[in-house]
Residue frames as a rotation matrix with the C-alpha (Angstrom) as fourth column:
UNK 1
-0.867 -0.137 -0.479 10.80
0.464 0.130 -0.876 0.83
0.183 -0.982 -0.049 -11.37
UNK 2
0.128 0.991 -0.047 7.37
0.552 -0.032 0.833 1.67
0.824 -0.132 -0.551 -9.38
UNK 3
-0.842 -0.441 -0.312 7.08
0.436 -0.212 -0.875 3.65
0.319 -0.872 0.371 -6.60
UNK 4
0.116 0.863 -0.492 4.43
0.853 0.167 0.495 5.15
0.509 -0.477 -0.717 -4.23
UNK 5
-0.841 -0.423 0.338 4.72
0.202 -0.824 -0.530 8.81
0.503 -0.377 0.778 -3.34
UNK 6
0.243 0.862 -0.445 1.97
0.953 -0.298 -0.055 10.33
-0.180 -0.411 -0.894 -0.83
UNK 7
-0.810 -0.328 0.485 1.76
0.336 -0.939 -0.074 14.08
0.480 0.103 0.871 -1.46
UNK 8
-0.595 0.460 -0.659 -0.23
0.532 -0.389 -0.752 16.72
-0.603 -0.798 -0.014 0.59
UNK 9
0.338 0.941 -0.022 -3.57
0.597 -0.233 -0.768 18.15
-0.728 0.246 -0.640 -0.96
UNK 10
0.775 -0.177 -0.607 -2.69
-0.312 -0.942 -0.125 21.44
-0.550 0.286 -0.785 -1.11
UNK 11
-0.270 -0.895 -0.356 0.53
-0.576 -0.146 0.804 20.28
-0.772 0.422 -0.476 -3.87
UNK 12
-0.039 -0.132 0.991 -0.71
0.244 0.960 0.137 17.79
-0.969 0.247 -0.005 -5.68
UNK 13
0.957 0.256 -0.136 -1.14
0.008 -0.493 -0.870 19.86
-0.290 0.832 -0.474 -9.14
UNK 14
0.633 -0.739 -0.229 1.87
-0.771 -0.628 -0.103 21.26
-0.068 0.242 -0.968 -8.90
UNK 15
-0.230 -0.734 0.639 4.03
-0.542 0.642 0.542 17.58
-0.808 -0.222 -0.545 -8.33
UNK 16
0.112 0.297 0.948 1.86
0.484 0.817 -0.313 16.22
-0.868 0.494 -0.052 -10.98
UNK 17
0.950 -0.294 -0.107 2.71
-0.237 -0.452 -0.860 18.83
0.205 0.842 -0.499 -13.29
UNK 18
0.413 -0.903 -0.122 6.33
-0.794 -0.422 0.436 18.15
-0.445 -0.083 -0.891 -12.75
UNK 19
-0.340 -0.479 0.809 6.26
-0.365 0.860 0.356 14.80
-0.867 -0.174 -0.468 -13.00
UNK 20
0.098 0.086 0.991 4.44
0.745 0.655 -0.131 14.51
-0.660 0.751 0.001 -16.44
UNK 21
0.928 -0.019 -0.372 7.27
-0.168 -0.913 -0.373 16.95
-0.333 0.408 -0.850 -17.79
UNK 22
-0.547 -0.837 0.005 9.46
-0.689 0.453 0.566 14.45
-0.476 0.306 -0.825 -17.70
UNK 23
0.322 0.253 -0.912 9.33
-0.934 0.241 -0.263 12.20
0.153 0.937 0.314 -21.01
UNK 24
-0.455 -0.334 -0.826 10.85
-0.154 0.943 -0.296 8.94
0.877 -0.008 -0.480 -19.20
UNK 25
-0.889 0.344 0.301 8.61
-0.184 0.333 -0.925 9.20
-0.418 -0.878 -0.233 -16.15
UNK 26
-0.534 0.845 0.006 4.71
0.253 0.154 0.955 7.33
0.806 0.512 -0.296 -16.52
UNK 27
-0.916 0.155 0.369 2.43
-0.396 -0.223 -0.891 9.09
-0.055 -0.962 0.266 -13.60
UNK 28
-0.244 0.944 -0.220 -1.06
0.076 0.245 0.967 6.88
0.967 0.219 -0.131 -13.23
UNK 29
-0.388 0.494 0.778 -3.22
-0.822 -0.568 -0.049 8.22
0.418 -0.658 0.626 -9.84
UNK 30
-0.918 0.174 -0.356 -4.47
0.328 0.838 -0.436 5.82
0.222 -0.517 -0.827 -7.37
UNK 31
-0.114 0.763 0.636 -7.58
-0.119 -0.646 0.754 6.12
0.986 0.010 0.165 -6.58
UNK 32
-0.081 -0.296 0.952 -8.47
-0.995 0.082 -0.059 6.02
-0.060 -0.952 -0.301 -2.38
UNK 33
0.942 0.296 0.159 -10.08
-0.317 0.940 0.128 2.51
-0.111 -0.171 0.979 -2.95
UNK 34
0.546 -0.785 -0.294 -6.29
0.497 0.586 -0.640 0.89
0.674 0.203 0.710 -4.50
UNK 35
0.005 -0.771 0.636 -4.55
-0.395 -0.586 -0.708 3.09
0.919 -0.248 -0.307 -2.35
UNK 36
0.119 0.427 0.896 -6.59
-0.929 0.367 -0.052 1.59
-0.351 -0.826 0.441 1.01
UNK 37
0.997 0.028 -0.078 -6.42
-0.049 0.960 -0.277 -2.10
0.067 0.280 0.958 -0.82
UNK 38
0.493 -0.867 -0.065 -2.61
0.122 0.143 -0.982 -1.46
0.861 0.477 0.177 -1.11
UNK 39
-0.153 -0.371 0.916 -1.93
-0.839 -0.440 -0.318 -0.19
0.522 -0.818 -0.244 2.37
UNK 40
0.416 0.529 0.739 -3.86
-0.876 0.451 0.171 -2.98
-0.243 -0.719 0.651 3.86
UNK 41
0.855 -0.428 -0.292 -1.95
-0.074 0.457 -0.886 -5.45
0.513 0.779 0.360 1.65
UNK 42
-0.167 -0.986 0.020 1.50
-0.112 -0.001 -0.994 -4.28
0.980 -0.169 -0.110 2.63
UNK 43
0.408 0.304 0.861 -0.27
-0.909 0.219 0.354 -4.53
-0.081 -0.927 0.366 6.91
UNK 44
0.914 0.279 0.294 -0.83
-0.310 0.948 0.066 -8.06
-0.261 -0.152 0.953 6.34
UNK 45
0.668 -0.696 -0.266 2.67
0.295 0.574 -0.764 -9.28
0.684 0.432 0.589 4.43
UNK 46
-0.041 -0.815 0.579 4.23
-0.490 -0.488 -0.722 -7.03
0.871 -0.313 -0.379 7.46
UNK 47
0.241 0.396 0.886 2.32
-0.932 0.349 0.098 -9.28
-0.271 -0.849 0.454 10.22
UNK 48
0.892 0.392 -0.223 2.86
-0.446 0.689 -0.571 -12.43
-0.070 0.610 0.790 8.27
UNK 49
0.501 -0.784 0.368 6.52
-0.201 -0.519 -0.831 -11.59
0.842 0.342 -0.417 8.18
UNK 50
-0.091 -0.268 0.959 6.59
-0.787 -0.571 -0.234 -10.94
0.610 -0.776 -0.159 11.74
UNK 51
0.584 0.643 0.496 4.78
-0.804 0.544 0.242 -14.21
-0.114 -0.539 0.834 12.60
UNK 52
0.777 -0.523 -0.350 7.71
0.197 0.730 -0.654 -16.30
0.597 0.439 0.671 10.62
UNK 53
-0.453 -0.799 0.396 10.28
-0.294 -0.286 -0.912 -14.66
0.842 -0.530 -0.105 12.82
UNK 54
-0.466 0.054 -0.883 8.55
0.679 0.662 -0.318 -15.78
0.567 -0.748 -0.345 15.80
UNK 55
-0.884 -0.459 -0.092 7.91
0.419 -0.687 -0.594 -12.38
0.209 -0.563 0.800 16.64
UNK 56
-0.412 0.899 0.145 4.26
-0.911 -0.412 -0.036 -12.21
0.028 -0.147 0.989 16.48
UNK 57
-0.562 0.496 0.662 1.64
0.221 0.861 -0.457 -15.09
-0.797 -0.111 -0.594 17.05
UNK 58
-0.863 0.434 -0.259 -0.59
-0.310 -0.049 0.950 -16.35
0.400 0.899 0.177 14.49
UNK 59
0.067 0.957 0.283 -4.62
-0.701 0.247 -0.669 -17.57
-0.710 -0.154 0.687 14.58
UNK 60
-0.869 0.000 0.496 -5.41
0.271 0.837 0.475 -21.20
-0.415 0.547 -0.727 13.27
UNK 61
-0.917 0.397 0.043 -7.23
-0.057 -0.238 0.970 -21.05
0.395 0.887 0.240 9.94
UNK 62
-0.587 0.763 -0.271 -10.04
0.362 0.546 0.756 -22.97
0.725 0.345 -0.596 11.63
UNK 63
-0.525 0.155 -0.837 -10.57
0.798 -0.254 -0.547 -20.23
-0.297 -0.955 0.010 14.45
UNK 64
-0.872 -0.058 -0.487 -10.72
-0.288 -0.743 0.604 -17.37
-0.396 0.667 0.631 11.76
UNK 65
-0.775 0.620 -0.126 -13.44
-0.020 0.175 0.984 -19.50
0.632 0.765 -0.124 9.81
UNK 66
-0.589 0.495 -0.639 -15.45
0.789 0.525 -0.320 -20.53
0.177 -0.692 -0.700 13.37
UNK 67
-0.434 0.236 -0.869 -16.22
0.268 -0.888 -0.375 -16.24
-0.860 -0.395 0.322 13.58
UNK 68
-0.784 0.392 -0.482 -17.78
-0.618 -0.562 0.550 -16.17
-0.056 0.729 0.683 10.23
């Protein structure tokens, strides 16, 4: 299993020493760039989401391309 913890500045030593004290946990740092690529990621699949339910509108592809 994966998971995504956010921790506050001022702890992070200390959580990251705990966590690679355990011998069945693997701890690899995000850096901000994957961390901002991942946030923005999970945005979009929540709007997307939202737009199948009906609950949000969507923009045709060929409006989206007309602004670039």
């Amino acid at each position: 299993m994966q998971a995504i913890v956010e921790i506050k500045e001022n702890k992070v030593a200390f959580i990251m020493e705990l966590l690679n004290s355990f011998s069945f946990v693997k701890v690899k740092p995000l850096t901000n760039e994957k961390a901002l690529l991942l946030s923005e990621i999970k945005e979009a699949v929540q709007e997307l989401n939202l737009i199948k339910q009906g609950k949000a509108q969507g923009r045709p592809a060929r409006e989206l391309l007309n602004e670039l």
